[in-house]
C-alpha positions in Angstrom: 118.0 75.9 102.1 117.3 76.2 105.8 114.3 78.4 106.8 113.2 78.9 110.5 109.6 77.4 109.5 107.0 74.7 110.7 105.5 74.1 107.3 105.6 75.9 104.4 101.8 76.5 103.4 101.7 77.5 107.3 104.3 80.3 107.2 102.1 83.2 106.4 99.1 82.5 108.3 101.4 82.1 111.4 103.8 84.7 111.3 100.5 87.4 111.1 100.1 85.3 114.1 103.2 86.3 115.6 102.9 89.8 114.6 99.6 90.5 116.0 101.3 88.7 119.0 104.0 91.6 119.2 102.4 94.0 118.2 98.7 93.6 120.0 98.6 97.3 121.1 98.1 98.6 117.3 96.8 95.6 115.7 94.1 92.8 115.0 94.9 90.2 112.9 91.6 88.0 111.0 93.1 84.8 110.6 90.1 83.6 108.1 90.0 86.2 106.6 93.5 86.9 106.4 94.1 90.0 106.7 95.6 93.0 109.2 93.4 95.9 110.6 94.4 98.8 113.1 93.0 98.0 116.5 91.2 101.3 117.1 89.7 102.9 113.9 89.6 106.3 113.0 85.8 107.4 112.8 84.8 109.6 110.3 88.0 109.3 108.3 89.0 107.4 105.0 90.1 104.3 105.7 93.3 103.2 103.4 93.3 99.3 102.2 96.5 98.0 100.5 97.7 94.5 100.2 99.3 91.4 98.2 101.0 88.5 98.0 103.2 87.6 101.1 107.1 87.5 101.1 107.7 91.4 101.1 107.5 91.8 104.7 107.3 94.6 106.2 105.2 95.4 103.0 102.1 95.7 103.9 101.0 94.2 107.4 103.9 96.3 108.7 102.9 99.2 107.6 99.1 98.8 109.3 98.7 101.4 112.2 98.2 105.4 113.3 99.1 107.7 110.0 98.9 104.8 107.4 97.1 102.2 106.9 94.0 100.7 108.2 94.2 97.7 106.9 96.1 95.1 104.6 94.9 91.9 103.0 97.6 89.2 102.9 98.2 86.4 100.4 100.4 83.6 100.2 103.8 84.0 99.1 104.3 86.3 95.9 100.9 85.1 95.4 97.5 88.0 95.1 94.9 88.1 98.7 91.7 87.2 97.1 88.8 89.1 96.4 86.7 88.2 99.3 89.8 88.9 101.8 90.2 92.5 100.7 86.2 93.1 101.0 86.3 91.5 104.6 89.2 93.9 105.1 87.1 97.1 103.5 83.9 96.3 105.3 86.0 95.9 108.7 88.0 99.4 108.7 84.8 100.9 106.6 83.8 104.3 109.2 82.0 106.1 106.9 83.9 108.7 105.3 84.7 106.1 102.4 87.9 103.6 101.5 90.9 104.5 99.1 92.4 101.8 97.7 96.5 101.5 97.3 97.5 98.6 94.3 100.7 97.5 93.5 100.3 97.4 89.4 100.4 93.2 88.9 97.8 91.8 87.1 96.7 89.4 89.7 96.6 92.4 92.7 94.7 94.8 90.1 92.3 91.8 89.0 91.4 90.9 92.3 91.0 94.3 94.1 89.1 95.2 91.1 86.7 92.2 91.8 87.2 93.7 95.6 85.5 97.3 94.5 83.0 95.9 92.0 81.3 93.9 95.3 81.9 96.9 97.7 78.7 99.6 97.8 79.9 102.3 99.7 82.0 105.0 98.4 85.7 103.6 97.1 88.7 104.6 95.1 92.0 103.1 93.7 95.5 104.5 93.5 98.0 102.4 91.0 101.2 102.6 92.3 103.5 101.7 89.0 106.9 103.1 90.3 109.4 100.5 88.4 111.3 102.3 85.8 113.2 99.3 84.5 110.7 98.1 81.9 109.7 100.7 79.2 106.0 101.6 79.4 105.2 100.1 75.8 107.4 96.8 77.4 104.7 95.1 79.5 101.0 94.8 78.6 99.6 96.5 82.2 102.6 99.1 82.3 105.1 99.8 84.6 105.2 97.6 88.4 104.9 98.4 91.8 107.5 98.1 94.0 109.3 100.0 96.9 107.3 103.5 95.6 104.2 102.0 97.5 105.7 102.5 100.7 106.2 106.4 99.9 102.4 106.3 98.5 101.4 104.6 101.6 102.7 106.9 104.4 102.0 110.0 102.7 98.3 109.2 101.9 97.9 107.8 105.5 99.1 111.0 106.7 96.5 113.2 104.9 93.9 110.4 105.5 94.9 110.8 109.2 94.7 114.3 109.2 90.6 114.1 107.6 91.4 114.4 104.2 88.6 113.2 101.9 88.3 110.9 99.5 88.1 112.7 95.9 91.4 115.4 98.2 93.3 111.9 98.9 92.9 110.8 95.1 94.2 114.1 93.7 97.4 113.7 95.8 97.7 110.0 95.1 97.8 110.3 91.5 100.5 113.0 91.7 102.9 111.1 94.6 102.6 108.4 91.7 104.2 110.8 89.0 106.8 111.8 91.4 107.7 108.3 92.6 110.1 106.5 90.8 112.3 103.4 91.3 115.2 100.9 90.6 116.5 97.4 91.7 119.8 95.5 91.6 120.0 91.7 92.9 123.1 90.1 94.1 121.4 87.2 94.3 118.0 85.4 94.3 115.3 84.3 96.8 114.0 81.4 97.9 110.5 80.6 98.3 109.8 78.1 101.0 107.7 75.7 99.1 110.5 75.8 96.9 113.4 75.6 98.6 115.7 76.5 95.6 116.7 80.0 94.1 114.6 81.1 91.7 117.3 82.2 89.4 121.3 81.5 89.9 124.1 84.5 89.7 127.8 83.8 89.3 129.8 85.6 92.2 131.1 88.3 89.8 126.9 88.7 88.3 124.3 91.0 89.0 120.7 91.4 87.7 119.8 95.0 87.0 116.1 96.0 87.0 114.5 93.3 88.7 111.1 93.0 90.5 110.1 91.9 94.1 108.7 88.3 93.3 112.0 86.5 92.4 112.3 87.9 88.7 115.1 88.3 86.8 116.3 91.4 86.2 115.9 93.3 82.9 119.7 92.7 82.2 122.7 90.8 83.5 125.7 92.3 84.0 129.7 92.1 85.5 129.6 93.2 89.5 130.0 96.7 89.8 131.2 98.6 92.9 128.4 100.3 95.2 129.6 104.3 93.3 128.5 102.6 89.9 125.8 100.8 91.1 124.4 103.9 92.6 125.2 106.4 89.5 123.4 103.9 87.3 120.1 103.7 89.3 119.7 107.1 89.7 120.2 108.1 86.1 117.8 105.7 85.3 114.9 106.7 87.9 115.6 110.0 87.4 115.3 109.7 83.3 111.4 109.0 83.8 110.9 111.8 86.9 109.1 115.2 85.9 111.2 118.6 86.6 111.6 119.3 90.0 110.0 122.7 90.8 111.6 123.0 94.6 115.2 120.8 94.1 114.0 118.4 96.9 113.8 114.9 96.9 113.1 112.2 99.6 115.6 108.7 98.8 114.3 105.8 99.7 117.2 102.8 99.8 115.1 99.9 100.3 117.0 96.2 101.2 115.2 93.0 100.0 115.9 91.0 102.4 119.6 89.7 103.1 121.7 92.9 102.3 122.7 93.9 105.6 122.2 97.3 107.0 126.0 98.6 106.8 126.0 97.5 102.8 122.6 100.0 103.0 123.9 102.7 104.4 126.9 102.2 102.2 125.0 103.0 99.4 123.2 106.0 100.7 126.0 107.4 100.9 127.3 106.5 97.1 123.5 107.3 95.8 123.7 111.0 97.9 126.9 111.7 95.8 124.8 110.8 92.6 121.4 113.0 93.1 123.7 115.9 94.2 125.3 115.8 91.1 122.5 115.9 89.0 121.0 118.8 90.9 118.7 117.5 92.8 118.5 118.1 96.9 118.3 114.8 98.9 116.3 116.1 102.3 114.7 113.3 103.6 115.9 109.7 103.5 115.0 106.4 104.6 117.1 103.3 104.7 116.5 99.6 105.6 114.8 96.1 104.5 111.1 97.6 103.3 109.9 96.1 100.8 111.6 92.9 100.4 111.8 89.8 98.3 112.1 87.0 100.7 115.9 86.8 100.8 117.4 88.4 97.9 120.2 90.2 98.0 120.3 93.5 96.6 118.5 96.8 97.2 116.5 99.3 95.0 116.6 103.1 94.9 113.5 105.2 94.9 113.5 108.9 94.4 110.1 111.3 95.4 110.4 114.5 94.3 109.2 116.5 97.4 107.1 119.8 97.7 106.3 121.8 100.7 103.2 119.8 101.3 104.3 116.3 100.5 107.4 117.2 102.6 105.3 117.8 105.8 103.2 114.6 105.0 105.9 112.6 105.0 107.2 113.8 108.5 103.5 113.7 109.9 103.5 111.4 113.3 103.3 107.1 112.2 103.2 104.6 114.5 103.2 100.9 113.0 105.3 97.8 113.6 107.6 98.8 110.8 107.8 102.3 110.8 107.3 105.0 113.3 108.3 108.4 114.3 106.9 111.5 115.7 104.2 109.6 118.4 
């Protein structure tokens, strides 16, 4: 497997490199420490901390900047930032006004940025992001994962946080963005880790893995290749099978790539999964499509569904400006 690399236990600390390289207007990059932070702070305001393993890029360093996050702890591929990387990052983006957590529900990530808070003094929270509908609740010991939902939770609590929210306000609305936030995967195929350099699983051509995760798992179930209609109508009667009732209708779709689907396959399905939530009532009136939250180079994409009210709505249209997502600055 060819990767555009120097050597493998190199590859994360030198592509934050690179990004703090492109991107040195909105970011500062701690390479002992290893971690992201925006280059000017937001005094007086809650500072929001996410983080994990590497190998999900844009997730999270991309996602660092004006109306999201402050900062984001990075550790090796598919592999938890340790607890004295996320404190560094805390103490460093700390203005006063407290710290909200945002955890990705893996037992390593919620171990360590448990460890994280239990060093901290200062006043601190923690949203668990556990989006991932394709294991049943009573299936895995610490509950349903994280996955492309964390983006969603992300922007919207950076908004209010940007807008002066405080910290017990921003928890409140963290909790409920969680309920409302579900998600589905399909891989095509697997990824590669570079240390590896074989696939962490193998499909046949005519094989897909339904339900998988964003670290190279299999998928909950193997199955024949559908087309992208099928595909679609399955995810979304999944995701919406564990969503509350919608009081407004709306919902904001999130078609997330991870990694090696390319953009016209993306869009492709946007279309197929529009034609699904229509049809079971729901209003899709905000979308956003592309490579997110990835898994190296998988093929594949998942399918997340928010259900949106007036105030969540305008959140997620508030101004961002990062490396990886930005509109309205």
């Amino acid at each position: 497997m060819k990767k555009l690399i120097n050597r493998p236990e190199d590859i994360v600390a030198e592509s934050l490199e690179g990004l703090a390289i492109s991107h040195s207007d909105i970011l500062v990059v701690q390479p002992g420490a290893r971690f992201v932070r925006r280059r000017t702070l937001g005094r007086g305001k809650v500072a929001l901390v996410s983080g994990g393993g590497s190998g999900h890029d844009p997730l999270h360093a991309g996602f660092v900047g004006k109306g999201m996050l402050d900062a984001a702890c990075m550790g090796e591929i598919f592999t938890s930032p340790t607890p004295d990387q996320i404190v560094a990052a805390i103490n460093a983006v700390e203005t006063g006004a407290g710290t909200l957590l945002v955890v990705k529900n893996y037992d390593g990530d919620v171990m360590n940025f448990d460890m994280a808070a239990e060093m901290c003094d200062h006043a601190l929270r923690s949203i668990l992001v556990t989006d991932d509908v394709s294991i049943p609740i009573d299936g895995r010991s610490t509950g349903a994962r994280g996955v492309a939902g964390t983006l969603i939770v992300e922007k919207i609590l950076g908004a209010a946080a940007e807008m002066g929210w405080p910290l017990d306000r921003l928890m409140i609305l963290g909790e409920r963005l969680v309920a409302q936030t579900k998600s589905m995967g399909v891989a095509l195929t697997s990824c590669t880790v570079p240390a590896n350099r074989t696939p962490t699983f193998e499909l046949n051509d005519d094989e897909m893995e339904l339900g998988v995760g964003i670290h190279g798992e299999r998928g909950q179930t193997r199955v024949k290749l559908d087309n992208a209609d099928a595909i679609a109508r399955h995810l979304v009667s999944k995701v919406l099978q564990c969503l509350p009732v919608s009081e407004s209708g709306d919902a904001l779709i999130l078609i997330n790539g991870f990694g090696a689907t390319p953009l016209i396959e993306l869009n492709l399905m946007a279309r197929s999964v529009d034609q699904a939530v229509r049809h079971a009532g729901l209003r899709p009136v905000r979308y956003l499509v592309g490579n997110y939250v990835t898994a190296l180079d998988m093929a594949g994409c998942s399918v997340t569904i928010t259900l949106l009210d007036a105030e969540i709505e305008a959140l997620w249209d508030a101004p961002v400006h990062t490396s990886a997502l930005r509109w309205g600055c």
